[in-house]
C-alpha positions as CSV (number, residue, x, y, z in Angstrom):
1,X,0.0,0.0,0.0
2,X,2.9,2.3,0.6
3,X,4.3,1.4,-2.3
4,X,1.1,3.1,-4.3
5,X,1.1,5.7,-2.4
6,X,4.2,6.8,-3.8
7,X,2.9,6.5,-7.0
8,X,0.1,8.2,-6.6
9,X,2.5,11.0,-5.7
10,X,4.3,11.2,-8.1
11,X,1.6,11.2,-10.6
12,X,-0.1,14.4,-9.0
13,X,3.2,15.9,-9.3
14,X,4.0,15.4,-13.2
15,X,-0.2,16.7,-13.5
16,X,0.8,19.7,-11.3
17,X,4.0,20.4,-13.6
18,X,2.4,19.6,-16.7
19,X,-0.4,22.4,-15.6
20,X,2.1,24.9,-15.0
21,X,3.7,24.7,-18.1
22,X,0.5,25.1,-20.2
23,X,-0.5,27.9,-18.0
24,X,2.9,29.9,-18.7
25,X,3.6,28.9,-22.1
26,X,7.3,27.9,-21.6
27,X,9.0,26.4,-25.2
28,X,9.1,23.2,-23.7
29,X,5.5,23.1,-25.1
30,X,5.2,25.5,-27.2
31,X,8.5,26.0,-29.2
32,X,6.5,27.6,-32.5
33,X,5.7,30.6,-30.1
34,X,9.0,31.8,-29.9
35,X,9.5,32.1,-34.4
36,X,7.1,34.6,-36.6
37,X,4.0,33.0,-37.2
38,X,4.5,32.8,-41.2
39,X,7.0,33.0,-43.5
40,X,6.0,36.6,-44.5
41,X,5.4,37.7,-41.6
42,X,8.6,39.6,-39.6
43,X,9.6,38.4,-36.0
44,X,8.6,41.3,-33.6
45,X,11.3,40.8,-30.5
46,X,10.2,42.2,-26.9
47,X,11.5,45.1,-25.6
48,X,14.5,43.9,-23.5
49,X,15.5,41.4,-26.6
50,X,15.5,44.3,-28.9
51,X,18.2,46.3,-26.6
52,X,20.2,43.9,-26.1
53,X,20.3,43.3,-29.8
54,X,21.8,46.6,-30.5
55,X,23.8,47.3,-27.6
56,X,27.2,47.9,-29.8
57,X,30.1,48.3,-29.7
58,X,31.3,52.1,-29.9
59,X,33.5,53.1,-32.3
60,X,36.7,54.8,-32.0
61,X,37.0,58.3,-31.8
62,X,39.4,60.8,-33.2
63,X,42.4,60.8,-30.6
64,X,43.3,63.9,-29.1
65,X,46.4,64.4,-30.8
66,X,45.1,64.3,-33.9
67,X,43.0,66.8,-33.1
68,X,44.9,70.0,-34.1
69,X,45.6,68.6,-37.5
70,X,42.0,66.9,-37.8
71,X,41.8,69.3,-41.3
72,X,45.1,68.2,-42.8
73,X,45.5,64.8,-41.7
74,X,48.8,63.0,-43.1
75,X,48.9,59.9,-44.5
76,X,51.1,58.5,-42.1
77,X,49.2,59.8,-39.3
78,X,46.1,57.9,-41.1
79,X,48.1,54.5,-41.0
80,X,49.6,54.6,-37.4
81,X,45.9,54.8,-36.1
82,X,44.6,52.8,-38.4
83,X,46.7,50.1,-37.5
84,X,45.6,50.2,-34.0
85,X,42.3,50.7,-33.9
86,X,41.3,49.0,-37.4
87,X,39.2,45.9,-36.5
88,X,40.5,43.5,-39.3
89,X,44.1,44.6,-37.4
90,X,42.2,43.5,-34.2
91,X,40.6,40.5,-35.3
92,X,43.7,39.2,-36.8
93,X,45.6,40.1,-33.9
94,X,43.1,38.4,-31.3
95,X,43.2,35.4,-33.4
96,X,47.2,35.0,-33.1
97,X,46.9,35.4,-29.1
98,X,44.0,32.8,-28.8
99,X,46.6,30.5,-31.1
100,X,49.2,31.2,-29.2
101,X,46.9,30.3,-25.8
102,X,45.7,26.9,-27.9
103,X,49.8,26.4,-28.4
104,X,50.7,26.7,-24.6
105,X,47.4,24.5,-23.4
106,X,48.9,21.9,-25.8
107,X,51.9,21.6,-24.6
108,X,50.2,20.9,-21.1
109,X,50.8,17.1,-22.4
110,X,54.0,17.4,-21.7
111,X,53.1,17.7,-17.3
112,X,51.7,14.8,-15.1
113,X,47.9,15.6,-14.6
114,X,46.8,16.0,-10.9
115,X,43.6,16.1,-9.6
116,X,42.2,15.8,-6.3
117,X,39.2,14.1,-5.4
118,X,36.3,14.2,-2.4
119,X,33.5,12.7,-1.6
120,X,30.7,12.3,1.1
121,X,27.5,9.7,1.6
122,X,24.5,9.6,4.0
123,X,23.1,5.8,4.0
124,X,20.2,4.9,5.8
125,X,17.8,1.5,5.3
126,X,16.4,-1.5,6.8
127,X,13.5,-1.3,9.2
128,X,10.4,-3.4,10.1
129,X,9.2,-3.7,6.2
130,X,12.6,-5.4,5.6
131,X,12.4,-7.6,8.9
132,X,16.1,-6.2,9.7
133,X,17.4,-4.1,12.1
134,X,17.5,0.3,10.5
135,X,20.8,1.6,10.0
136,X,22.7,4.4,9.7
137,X,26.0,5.2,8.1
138,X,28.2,8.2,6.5
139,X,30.8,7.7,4.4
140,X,33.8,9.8,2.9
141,X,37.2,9.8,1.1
142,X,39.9,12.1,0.2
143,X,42.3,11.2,-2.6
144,X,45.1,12.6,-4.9
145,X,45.1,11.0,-8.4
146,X,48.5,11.5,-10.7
147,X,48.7,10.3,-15.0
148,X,51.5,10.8,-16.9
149,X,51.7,9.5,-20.9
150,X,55.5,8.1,-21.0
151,X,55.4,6.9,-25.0
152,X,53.0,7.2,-27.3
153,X,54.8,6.6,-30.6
154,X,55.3,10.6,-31.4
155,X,51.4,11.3,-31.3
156,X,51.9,13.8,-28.4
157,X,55.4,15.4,-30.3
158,X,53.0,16.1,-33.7
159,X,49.8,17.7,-31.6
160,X,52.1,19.9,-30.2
161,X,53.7,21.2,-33.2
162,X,50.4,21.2,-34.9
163,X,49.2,24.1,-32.6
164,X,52.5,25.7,-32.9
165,X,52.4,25.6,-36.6
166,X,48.7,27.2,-36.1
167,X,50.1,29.9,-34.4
168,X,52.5,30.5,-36.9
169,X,50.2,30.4,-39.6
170,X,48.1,33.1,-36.9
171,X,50.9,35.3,-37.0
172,X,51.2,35.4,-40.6
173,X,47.5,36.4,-41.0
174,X,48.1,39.0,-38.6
175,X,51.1,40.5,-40.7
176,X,48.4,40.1,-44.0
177,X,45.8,42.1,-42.2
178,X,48.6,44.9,-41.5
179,X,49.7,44.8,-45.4
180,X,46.1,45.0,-46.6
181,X,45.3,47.5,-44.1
182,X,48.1,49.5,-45.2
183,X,47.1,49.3,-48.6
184,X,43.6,50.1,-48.5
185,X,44.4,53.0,-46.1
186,X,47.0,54.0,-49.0
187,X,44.4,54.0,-51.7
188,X,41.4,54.9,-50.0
189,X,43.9,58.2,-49.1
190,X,44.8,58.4,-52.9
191,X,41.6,58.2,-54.1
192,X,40.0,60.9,-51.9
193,X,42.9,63.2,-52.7
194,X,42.5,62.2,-56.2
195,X,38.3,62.9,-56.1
196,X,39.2,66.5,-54.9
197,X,41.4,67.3,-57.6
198,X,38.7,66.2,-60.0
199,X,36.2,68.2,-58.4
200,X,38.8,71.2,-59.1
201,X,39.1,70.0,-62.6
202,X,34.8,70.3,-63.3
203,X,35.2,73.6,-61.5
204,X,37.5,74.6,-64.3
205,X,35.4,73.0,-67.1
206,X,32.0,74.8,-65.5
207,X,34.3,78.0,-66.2
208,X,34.8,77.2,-69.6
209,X,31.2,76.2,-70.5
210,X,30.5,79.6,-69.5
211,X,32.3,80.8,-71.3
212,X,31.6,79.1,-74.6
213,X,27.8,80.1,-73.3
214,X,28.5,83.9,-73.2
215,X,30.1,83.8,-76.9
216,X,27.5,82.2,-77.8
217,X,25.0,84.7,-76.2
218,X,27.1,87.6,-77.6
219,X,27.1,86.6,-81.0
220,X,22.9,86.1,-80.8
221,X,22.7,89.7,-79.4
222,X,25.3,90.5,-82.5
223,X,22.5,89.3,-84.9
224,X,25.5,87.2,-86.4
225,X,24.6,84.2,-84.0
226,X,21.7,82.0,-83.7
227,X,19.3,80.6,-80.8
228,X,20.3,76.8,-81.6
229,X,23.7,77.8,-80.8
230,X,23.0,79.6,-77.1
231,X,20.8,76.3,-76.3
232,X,23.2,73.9,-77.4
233,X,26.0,76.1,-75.4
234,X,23.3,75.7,-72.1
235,X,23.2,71.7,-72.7
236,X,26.5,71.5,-72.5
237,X,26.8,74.0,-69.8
238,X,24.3,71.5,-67.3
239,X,26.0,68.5,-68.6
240,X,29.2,70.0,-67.0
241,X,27.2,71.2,-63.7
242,X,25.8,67.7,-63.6
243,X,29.6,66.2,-63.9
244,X,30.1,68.6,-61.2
245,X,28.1,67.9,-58.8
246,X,28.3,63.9,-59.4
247,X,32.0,64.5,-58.5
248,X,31.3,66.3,-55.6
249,X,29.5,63.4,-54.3
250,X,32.5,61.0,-55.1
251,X,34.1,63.3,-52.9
252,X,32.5,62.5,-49.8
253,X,32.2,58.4,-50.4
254,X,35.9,58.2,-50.6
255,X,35.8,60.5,-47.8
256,X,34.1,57.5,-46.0
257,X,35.6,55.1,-47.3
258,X,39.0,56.4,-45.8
259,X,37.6,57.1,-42.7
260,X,36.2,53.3,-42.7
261,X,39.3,52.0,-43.6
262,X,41.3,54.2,-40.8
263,X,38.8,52.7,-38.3
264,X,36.3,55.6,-38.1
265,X,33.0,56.2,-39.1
266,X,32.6,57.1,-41.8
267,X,30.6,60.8,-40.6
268,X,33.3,61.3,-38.9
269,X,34.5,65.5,-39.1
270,X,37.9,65.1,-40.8
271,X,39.6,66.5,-43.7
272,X,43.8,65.3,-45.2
273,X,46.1,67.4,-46.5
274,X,46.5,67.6,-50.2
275,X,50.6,67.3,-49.7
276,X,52.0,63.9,-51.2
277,X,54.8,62.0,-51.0
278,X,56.2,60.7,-54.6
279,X,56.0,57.3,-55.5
280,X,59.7,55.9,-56.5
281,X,59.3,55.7,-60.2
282,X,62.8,55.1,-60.6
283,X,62.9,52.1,-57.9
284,X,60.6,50.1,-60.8
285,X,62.5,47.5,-62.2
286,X,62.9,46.6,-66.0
287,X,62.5,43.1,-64.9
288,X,59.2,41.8,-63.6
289,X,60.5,38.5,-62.9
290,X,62.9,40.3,-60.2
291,X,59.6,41.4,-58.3
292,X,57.9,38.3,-58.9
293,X,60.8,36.8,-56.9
294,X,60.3,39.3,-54.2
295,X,56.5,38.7,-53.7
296,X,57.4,35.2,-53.4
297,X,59.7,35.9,-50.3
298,X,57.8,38.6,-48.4
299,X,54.2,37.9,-48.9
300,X,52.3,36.9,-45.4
301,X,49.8,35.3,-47.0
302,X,51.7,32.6,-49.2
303,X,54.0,32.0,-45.4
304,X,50.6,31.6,-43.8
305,X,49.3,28.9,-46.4
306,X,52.8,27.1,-46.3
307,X,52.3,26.9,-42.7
308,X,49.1,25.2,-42.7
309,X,50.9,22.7,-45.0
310,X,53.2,21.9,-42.5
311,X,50.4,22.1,-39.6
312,X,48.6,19.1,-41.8
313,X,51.8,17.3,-42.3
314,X,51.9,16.9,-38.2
315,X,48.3,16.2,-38.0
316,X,49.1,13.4,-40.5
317,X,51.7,12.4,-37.9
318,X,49.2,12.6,-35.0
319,X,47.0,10.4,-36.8
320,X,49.2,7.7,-37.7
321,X,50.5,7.5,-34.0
322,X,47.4,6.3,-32.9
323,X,47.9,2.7,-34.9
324,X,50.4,2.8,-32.1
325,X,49.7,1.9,-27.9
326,X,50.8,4.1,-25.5
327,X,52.5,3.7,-22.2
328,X,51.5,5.5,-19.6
329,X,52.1,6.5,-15.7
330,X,49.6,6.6,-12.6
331,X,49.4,6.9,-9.3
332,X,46.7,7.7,-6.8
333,X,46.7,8.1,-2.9
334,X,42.9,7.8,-1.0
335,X,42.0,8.0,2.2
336,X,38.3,7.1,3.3
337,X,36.5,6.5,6.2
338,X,33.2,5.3,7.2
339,X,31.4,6.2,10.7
340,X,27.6,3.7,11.7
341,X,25.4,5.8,13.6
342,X,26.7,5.5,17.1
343,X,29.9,4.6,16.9
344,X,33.6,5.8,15.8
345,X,34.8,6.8,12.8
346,X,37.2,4.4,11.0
347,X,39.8,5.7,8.7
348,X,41.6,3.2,5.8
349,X,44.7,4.4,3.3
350,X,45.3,3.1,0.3
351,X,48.1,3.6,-2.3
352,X,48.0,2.7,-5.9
353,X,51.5,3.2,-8.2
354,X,51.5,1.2,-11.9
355,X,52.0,1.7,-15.6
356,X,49.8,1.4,-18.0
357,X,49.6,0.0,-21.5
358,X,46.9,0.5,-23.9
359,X,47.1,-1.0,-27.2
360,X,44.4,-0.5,-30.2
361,X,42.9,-3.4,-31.3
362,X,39.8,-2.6,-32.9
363,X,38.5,1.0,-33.0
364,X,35.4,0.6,-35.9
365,X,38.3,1.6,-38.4
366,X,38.1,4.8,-37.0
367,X,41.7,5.1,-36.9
368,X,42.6,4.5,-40.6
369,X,39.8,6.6,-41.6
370,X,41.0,9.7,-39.5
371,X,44.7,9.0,-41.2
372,X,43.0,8.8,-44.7
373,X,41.1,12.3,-43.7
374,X,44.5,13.9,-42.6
375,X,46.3,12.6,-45.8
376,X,43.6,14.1,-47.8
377,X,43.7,17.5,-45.6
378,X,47.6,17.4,-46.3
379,X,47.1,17.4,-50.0
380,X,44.4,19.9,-49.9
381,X,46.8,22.4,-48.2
382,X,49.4,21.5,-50.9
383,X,46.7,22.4,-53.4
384,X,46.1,25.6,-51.9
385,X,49.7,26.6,-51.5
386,X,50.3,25.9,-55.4
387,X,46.8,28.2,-55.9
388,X,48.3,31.2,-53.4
389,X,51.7,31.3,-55.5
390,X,50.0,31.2,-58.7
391,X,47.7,34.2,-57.2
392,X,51.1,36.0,-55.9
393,X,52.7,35.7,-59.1
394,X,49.5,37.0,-60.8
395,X,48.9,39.7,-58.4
396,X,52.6,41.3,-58.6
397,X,52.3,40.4,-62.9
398,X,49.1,42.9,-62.9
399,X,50.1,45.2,-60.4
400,X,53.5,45.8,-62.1
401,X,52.0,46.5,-65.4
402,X,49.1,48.5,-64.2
403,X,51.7,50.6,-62.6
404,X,54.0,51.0,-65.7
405,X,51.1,51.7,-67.8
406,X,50.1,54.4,-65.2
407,X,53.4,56.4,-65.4
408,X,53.5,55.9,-69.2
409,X,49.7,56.9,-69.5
410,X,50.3,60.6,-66.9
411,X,52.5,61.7,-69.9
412,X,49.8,60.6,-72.9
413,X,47.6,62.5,-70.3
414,X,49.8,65.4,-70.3
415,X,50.3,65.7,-74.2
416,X,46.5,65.0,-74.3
417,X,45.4,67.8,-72.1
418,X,48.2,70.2,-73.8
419,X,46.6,69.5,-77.4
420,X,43.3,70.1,-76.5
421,X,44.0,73.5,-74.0
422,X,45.1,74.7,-77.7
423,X,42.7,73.5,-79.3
424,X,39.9,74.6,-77.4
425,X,41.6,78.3,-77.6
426,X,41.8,78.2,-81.0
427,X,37.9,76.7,-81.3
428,X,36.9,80.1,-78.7
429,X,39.0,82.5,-80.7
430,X,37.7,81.2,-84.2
431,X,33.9,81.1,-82.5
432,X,34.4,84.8,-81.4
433,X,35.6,86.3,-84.6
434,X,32.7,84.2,-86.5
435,X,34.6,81.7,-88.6
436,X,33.7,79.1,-86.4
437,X,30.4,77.2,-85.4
438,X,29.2,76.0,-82.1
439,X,29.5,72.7,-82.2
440,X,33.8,73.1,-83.3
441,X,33.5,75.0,-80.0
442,X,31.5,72.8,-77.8
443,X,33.3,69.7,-79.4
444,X,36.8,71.5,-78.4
445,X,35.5,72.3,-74.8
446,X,34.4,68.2,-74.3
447,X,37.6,66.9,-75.5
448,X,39.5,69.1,-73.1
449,X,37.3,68.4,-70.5
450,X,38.0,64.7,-70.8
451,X,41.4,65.2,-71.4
452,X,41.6,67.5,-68.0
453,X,39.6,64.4,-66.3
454,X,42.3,61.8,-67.5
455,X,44.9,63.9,-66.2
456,X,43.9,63.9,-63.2
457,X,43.2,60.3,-63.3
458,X,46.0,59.2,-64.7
459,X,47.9,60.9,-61.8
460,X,45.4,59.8,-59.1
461,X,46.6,55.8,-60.7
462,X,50.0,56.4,-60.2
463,X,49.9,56.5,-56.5
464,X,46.9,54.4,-56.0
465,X,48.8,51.6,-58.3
466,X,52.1,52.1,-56.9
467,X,50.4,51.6,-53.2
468,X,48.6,48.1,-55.2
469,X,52.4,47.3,-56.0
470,X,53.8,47.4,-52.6
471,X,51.2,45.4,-51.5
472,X,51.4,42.9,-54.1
473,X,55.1,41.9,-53.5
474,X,55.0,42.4,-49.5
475,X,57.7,45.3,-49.3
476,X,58.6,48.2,-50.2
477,X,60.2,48.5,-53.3
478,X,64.3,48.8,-53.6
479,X,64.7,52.4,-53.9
480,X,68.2,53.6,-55.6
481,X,67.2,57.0,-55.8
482,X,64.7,59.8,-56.3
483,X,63.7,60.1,-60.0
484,X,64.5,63.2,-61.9
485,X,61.8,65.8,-62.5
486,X,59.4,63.6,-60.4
487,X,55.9,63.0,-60.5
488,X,53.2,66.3,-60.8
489,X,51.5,66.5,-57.7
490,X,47.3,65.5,-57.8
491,X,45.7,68.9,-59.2
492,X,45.5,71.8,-55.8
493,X,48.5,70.0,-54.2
494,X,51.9,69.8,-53.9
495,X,55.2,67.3,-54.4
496,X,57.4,66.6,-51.4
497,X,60.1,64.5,-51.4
């Protein structure tokens, strides 16, 4: 009878529960009221879910050193924050510390494991259901356990390099994330310079649409022109506005994306100075195999991949040692002691020294299967380090050439805008004395207008493929000397040295 009584229990209790839960709707039951009801139809969070949702991380600010040159910001100023406080810096430098921590916790293998141990039991039972006499007992032990692994055929040796050969690779990807940094700061800082200077150029061409528009004007009021010329001189006079003021808004997203790729936000107040170091046209070498071979020696990123094909080649190792047994070490001291209601406590020592050996014999072919998956991960690795040079060689291949073609292309751009400076003169002068027809003129005035853009362009390239270069082969490039004459400075700036 006592028995069921228990039961019965029991059973009010899982009713009593099972109440509960319906009552308060916990996901135990109900795990479909925690989604959106419909595919179409948007998850509303609560309140306190929706602020912890957005509860970010706050951006950093503009130091206060930088503050007095927060309108003319250098581009090494740029870079030294940027490397700081950029998160793909952070990321990749967080990633090499928590390698470095999965390194040392590896070579824990290397120390005896000691762990203590404690433990404590009530007991009570018998009585007149049993027919015996009740008792009642506590129990309790104190022990020190030790393991060691003496030999296990070089399994522990290849683990252990494995994670240091993951923190190498770590490390590498932290001295990428600098390069990349650096080169996106460098460009990003080129291209903003070099938006500017093309806003400067439109200002110039909205200058000379006017112009073309009042010669056109004058000649109507001269009864020698004709209204089909004064609206074809306003066309192009809004076309040129509309160039304007689409490169005025260029402006401000590589303003952005300079401040993004410094660390900031990209609303941040902040202006750079115009003032730019030249890139070391001389330092290019004739021979693009020369660089090829120094990409292929400085790169972080092809190191980092030829690390993980070394970190494979010791998992490899690590798997094959477990075809192996393993020896290993133990010891364990316990004391215990056990007191019956009523009477004295009793205390016992034991000691326990031995050596263990543990061989494989069957594992479910687990073992060959996890040497066939390293084997395969080897040769993946090997794969991918063939695909990263061919990508370094193809990266410094472009990147050479893009830069050679940008220096060549600043003096087509130079002999392009020359021509057409003339040429439009020539065009206004004819227009003016009435030899000439509107569209000679407003042809003339588009060609230099392009040909001003391209200038500008084609010096804007220069740096911003010079910066791609460095990047490309890892280093800076071997500088024997400034060139002569130099390179013209981006279009309302100047040329240091």
């Amino acid at each position: 009878m006592a028995c069921f009584k228990y039961v019965y229990f029991f059973i009010a209790l899982a009713a009593i529960v099972h109440l509960v839960s319906c009552a308060g709707g916990v996901p135990e039951f109900d795990p479909y009221k925690e989604a959106s009801r419909a595919p179409g139809e948007a998850w509303v969070p609560s309140g306190e879910e929706r602020t912890k949702s957005f509860e970010l991380e706050e951006l950093p600010a503009m130091p206060e050193e930088l503050r007095p040159d927060e309108d003319k910001l250098t581009l090494s100023q740029l870079v030294d924050f940027a490397l700081v406080n950029n998160p793909t810096t952070q990321v990749a430098w967080q990633d090499a510390r928590a390698a470095a921590a999965v390194w040392a916790q590896s070579r824990g293998l290397y120390y005896p494991q000691i762990g203590g141990t404690a433990n404590y039991a009530y007991a009570r039972g018998g009585g007149s259901s049993t027919g015996s006499d009740p008792y009642r007992e506590q129990y309790g032990n104190v022990g020190l356990t030790l393991s060691y692994l003496l030999f296990d055929f070089g399994g522990r040796e290849a683990q252990i390099d494995a994670a240091r050969l993951a923190l190498i690779n770590a490390n590498w990807n932290q001295n990428d994330a600098i390069q990349n940094v650096l080169n996106t700061v460098a460009v990003s800082y080129y291209s903003y310079i070099g938006s500017k200077a093309l806003v400067t150029a439109f200002e110039t061409n909205l200058e000379e649409a006017k112009t073309s528009l009042e010669a056109a004007e004058l000649r109507l009021e001269a009864g020698v022109g004709t209204l089909p010329d004064v609206l074809q001189a306003r066309a192009q006079l809004s076309q040129v506005e509309l160039n304007l003021v689409d490169a005025e808004g260029n402006v401000q997203i590589f303003r952005g994306q300079l401040a993004t790729a410094v660390g900031w936000p990209a609303n941040i107040s902040y202006n750079v100075s115009d003032e730019v170091n030249e890139p070391p046209v001389a330092a290019l070498s004739d021979n693009v195999n020369d660089l090829i071979d120094i990409g292929m020696k400085n790169r972080p990123d092809l190191a980092a991949v030829q690390a993980t094909v070394r970190q494979q080649q010791a998992l490899l190792g690590e798997a094959k040692s477990r075809f192996f047994p393993t020896i290993s070490a133990g010891a364990q001291v316990l004391e215990w002691w056990v007191k019956p209601e009523g009477g004295t406590r009793d205390y016992f020592t034991n000691y326990l020294v031995g050596v263990q050996l543990q061989v494989p014999i069957f594992q479910g072919f687990t073992i060959i299967n996890s040497v066939r998956e390293a084997r395969a991960e080897l040769e993946s690795a090997k794969a991918a380090l063939k695909l990263q040079e061919q990508i370094v060689i193809n990266d410094v291949w472009n990147a050479y050439f893009n830069f050679k073609t940008s220096v060549q292309s600043l003096n087509a751009a130079g002999n392009l805008l020359e021509s057409a400076t003339e040429s439009y003169d020539a065009s206004l002068a004819r227009y003016r004395a009435g030899v000439g027809d509107i569209i000679e003129l407003l042809n003339a005035q588009t060609t230099l207008a392009q040909a001003r853009a391209e200038y500008v362009q084609s010096k804007t390239d220069i740096f911003t493929t010079y910066a791609d270069l460095v990047n490309a082969i890892g280093t800076e490039l071997p500088s024997p000397g400034a060139p002569e004459g130099g390179i013209p400075a981006l279009e309302g700036g100047t040329t240091t040295q």
